[in-house]
N, C-alpha and C positions, 0 to 999 in steps of 0.2 A: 844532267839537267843544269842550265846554267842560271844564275843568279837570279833572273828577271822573271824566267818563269817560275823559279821556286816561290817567289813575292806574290805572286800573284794567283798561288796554291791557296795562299792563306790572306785573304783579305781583311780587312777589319770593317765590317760594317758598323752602321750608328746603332744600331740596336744591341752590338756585341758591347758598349763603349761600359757599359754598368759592370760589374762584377755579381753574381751569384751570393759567394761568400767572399770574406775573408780569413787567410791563414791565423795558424794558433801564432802570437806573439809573447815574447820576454816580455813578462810583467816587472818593470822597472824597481827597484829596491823604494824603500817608503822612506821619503825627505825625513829627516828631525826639524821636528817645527819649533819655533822660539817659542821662550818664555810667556806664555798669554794670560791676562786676564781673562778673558773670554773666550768666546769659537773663533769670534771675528776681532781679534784687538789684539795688540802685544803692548807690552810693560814700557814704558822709557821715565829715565829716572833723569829730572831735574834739581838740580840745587836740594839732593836729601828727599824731595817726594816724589813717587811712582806716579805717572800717569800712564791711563788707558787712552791709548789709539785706534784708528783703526788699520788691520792689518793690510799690508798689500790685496789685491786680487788674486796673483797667483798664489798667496797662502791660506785662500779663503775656496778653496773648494775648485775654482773658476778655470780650470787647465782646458787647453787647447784639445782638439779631437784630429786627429791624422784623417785625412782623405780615404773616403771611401775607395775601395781599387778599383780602377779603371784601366781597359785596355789601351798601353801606349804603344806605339808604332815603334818606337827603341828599343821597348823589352821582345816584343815581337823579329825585331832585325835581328834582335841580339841571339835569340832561341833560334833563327830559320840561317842563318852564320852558321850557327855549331851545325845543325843538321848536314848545310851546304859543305861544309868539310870534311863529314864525314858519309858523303854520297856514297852508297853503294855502288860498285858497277852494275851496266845491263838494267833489263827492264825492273825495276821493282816497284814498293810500295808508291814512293812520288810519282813515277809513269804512269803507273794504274791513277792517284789519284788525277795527275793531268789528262788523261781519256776521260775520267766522270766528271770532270768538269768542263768537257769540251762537250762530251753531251746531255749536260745541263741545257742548252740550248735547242734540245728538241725536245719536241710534244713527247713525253714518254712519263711515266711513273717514276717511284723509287729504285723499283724493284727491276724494273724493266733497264732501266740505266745502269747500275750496278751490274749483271746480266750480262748486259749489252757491251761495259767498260772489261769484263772478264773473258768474252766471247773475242774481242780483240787482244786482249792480253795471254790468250792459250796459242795464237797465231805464231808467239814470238817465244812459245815452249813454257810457260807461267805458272804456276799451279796454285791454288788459294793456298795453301801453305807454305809458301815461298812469298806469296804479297804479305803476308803476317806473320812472319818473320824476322823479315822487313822494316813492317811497321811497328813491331816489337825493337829491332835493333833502333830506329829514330826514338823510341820513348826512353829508352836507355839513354841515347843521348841528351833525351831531356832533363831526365833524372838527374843527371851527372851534373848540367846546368847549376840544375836547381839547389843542387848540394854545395856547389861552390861561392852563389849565392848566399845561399842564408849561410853559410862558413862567413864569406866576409863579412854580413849584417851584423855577426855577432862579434865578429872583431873589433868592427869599426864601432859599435854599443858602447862595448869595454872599456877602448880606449879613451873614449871620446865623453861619454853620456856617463858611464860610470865614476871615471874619473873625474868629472867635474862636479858629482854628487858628493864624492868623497870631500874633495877642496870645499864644497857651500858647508856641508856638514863640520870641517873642522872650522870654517869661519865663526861657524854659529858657537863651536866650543869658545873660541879664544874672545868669540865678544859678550858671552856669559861671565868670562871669565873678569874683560876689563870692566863689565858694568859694578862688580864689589868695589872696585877704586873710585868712583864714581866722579868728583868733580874733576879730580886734575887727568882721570881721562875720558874725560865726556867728549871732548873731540875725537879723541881715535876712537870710540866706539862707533862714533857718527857715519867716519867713514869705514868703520867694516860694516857698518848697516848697509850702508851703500853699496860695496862689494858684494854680500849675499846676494840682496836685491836683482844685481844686476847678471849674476851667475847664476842663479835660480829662470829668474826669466831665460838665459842662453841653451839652459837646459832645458828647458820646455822645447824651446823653439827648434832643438836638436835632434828631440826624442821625438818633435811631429814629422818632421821631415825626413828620420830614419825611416818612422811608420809607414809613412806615403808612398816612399819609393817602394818598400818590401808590397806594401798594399797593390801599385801599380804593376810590379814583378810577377806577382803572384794570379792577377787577372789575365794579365798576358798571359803565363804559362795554363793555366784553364781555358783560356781559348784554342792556344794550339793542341792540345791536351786532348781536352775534350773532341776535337774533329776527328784527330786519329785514331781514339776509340771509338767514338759514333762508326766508322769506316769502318772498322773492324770488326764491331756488331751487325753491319747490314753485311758485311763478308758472309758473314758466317750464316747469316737468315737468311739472305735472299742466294745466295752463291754455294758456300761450301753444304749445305743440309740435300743441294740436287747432286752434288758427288761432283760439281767442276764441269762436267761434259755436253751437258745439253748447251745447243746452242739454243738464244732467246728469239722468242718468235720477232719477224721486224716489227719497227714501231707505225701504227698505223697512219 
């Protein structure tokens, strides 16, 4: 089966575009918060007296939320790729499913479709246990995806999100540290406020955008997912429980 039709196996409708759920996610390590007066305020020390501030946003509770998953068309290419690479030969699961959706287009039932998509597929030697086997070997494929994925997600976390936790976290030590010296370093404190501030925020914004994509990865893989098990369960209900052999009466 060539590219174009395998695309066309698996379309993305508007109604598919929401996600169901979302995946379990790395709950990120817990920032060390400054020095506060208050919930909402940190300490800054002019000429010998403390005053209360108020704190940034993002150290008042106020973090960004990642994107609900939604099904994209890239995470989609990217799963029906691996599939297309690792095509079976001969008639299998993707043929069967290109017959039922070829006669999706007639007046017929489920059941009668299905049926009907197997009554053509035993012409070619078929057997329900050879289409779900099949369809078992693509979920394999999928799985293996999926594994590679969230491998990298947690990689690129590590490297990137974690490691700049660490760096805000030692900021915040080393400007505890220069606030005891207090006037003759009141300016370098100043600017590693600045610093945190500005690393804190990059981390937020790093940690949504990892979320999102795994978020968007995640609904796509459920969409395909989910079809070729629905498939499989009406295999089995409407197809393999009459033993494969009857042929379906025509559709009227």
């Amino acid at each position: 089966m060539n590219w174009k039709n395998l695309k066309s196996l698996f379309v993305v409708e508007e109604g598919d575009q929401k996600a169901k759920k979302e995946p379990p996610k790395k709950e990120p390590k817990k920032k060390e918060q400054p020095t506060t007066g208050g919930k909402n305020t940190i300490v800054k020390v002019t000429n010998n007296d403390k005053e209360q501030v108020p704190a940034p946003k993002s150290q008042q509770g106020l973090t960004p939320k990642a994107e609900q998953g939604e099904i994209k068309q890239e995470f989609v290419d990217h799963l029906l790729k691996a599939i297309n690479n690792n095509n079976l030969d001969g008639f299998d699961y993707l043929e069967y499913k290109n017959t039922l959706q070829s006669l999706s287009k007639m007046p017929m039932d489920e059941p009668l479709r299905f049926q009907s998509a197997f009554a053509a597929a035993q012409t070619m030697g078929v057997t329900v246990d050879s289409i779900m086997e099949s369809a078992g070997h693509y979920l394999n494929i999928l799985g293996a995806e999926e594994e590679k994925f969230r491998n990298a997600m947690e990689r690129g976390m590590s490297q990137k999100v974690e490691g700049e936790m660490q760096r805000s976290q030692n900021l915040q030590k080393a400007r505890a540290e220069k606030i005891k010296l207090i006037e003759q370093l009141q300016k370098e404190i100043g600017q590693i406020e600045e610093q945190i501030q500005s690393i804190n925020a990059q981390v937020m914004e790093d940690q949504v955008k990892i979320d999102s994509k795994r978020n968007h990865f995640y609904a796509s893989y459920e969409f395909v997912v989910n079809q070729i098990k629905s498939d499989i369960i009406n295999l089995d209900k409407f197809v393999n429980k009459k033993g494969g052999t009857d042929t379906p009466p025509p559709a009227e």
